[in-house]
Backbone as CSV, one residue per row, in Angstrom:
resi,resn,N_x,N_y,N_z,CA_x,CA_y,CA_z,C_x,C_y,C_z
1,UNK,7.057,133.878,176.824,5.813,133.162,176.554,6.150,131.746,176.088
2,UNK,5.471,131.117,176.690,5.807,129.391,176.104,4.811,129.016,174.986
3,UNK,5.587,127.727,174.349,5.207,127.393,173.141,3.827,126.720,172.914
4,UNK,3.238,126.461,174.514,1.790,125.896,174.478,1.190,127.009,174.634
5,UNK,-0.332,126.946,173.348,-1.167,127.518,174.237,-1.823,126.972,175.265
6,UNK,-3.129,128.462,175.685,-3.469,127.691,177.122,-4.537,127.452,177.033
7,UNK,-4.869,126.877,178.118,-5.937,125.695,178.269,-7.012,126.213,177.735
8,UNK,-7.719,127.631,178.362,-9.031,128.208,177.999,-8.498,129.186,177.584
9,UNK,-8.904,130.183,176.323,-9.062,131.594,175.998,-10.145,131.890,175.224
10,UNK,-10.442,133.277,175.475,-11.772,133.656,175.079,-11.362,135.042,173.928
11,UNK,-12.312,135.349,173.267,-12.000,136.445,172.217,-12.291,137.727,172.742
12,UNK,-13.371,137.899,173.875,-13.975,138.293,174.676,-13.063,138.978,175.844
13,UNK,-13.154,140.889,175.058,-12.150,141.326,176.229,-12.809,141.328,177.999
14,UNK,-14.197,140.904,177.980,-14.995,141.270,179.483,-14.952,140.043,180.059
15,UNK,-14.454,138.742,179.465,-14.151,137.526,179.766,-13.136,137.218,180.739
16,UNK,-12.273,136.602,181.729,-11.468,136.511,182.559,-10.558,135.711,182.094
17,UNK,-10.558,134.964,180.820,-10.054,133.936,179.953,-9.367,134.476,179.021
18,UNK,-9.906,136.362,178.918,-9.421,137.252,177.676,-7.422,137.408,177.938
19,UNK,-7.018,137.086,176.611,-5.499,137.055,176.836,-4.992,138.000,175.206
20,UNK,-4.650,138.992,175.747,-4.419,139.702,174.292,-3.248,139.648,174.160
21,UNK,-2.290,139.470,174.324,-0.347,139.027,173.893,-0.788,137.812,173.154
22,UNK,-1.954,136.144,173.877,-1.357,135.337,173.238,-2.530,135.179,171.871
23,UNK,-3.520,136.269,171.859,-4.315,136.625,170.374,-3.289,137.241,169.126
24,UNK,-2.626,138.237,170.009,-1.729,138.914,169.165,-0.688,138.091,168.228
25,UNK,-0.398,136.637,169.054,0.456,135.616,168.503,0.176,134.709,167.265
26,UNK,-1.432,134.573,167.524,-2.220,133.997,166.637,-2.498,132.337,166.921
27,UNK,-3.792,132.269,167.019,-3.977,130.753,167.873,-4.629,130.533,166.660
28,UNK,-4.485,129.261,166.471,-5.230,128.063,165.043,-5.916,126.960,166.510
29,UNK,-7.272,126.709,165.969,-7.830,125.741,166.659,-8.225,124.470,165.280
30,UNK,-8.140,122.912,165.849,-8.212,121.968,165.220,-9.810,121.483,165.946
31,UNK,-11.216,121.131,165.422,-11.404,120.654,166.838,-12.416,119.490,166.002
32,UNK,-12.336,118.274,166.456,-12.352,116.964,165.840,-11.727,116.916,164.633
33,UNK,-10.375,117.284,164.276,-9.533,116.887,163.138,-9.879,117.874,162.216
34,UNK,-10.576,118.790,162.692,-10.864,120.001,161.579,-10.155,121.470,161.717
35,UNK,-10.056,122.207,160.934,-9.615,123.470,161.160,-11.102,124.199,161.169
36,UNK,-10.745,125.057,162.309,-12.146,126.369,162.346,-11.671,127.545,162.530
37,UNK,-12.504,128.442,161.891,-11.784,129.740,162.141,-12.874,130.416,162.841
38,UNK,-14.055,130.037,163.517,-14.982,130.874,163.929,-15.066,130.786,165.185
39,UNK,-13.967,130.612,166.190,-14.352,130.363,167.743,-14.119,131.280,168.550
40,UNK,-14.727,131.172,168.952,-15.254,132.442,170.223,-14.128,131.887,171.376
41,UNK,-14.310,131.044,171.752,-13.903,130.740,172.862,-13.579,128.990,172.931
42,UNK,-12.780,128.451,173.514,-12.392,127.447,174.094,-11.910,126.977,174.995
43,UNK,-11.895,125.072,175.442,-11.467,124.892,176.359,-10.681,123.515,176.037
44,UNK,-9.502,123.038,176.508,-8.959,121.779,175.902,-9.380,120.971,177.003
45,UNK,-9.238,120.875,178.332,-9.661,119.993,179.677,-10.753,119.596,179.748
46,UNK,-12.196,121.089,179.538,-12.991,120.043,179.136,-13.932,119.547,177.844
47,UNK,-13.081,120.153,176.847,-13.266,119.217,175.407,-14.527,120.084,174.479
48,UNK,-14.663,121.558,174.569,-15.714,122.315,174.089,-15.143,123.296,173.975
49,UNK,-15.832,123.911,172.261,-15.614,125.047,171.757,-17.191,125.898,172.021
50,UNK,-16.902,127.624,172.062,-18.003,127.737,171.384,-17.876,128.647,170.106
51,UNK,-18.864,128.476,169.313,-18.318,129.189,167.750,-19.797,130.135,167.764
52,UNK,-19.100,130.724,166.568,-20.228,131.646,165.860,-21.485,131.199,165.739
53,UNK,-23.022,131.584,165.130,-23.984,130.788,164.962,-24.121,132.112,163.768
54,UNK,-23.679,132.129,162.007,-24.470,132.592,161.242,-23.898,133.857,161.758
55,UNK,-24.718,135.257,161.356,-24.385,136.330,161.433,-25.210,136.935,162.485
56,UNK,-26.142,136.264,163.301,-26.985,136.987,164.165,-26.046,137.409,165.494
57,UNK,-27.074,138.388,165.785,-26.378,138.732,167.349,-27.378,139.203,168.687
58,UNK,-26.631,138.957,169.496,-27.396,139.088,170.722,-27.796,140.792,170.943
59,UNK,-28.484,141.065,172.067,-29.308,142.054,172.358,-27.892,143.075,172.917
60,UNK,-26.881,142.846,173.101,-25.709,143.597,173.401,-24.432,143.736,172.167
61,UNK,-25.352,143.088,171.502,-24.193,143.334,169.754,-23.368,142.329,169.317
62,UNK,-23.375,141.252,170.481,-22.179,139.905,170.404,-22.715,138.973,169.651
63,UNK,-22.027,138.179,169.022,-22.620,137.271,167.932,-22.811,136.038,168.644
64,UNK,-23.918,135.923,168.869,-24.897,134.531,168.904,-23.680,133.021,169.012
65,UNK,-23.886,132.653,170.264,-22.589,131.225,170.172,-23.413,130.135,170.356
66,UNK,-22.944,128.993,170.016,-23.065,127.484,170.365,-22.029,126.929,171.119
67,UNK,-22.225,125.936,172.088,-21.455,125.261,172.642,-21.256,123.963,172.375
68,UNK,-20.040,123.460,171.391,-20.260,122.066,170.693,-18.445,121.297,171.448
69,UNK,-19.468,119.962,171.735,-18.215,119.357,172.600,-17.300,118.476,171.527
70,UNK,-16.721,118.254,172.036,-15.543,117.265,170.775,-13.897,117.460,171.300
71,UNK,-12.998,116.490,170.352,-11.520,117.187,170.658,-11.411,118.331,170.206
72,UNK,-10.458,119.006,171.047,-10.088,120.819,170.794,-8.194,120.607,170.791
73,UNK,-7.570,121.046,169.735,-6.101,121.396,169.854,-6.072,122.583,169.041
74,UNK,-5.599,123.074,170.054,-4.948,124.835,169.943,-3.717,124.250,169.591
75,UNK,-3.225,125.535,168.705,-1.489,125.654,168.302,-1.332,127.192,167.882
76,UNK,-0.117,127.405,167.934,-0.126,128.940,167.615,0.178,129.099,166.223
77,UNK,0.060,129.979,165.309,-0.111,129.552,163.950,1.556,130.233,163.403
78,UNK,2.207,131.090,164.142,3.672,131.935,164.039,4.193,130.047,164.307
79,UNK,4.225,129.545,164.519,5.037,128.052,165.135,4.082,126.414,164.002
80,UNK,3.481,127.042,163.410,2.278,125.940,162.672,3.336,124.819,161.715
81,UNK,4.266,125.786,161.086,4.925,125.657,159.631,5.162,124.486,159.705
């Protein structure tokens, strides 16, 4: 496994983006100079996260997302130090 993460991954095992080796590794997202710990999903190419919204959830049990654009840098957090 290489030391970048990748471009898109999703948390979401029904997702096609779903990558469980490089979850298992542990991804840290930065996204406009911030640390977040609530993302669902991302993309670095084209510059959007989407995160949690609160504790609600959709009609299938999944928690409610937003799609907010900005810089996104992934890093793996085993390699952060």
């Amino acid at each position: 496994m290489s030391d970048t993460p990748p471009d898109r991954l999703s948390n979401d095992p029904r997702s096609k983006f779903y990558d469980a080796a490089t979850l298992e590794r542990g991804i840290g997202i930065r996204f406009n100079g911030a640390e977040r710990t609530n993302v669902e999903e991302y993309c670095v190419s084209e510059g959007w996260i989407r995160s949690a919204v609160g504790r609600a959830l959709d009609r299938r049990g999944q928690p409610m997302t937003i799609k907010v654009k900005g810089s996104v840098e992934p890093y793996f957090r085993d390699t952060a130090g």
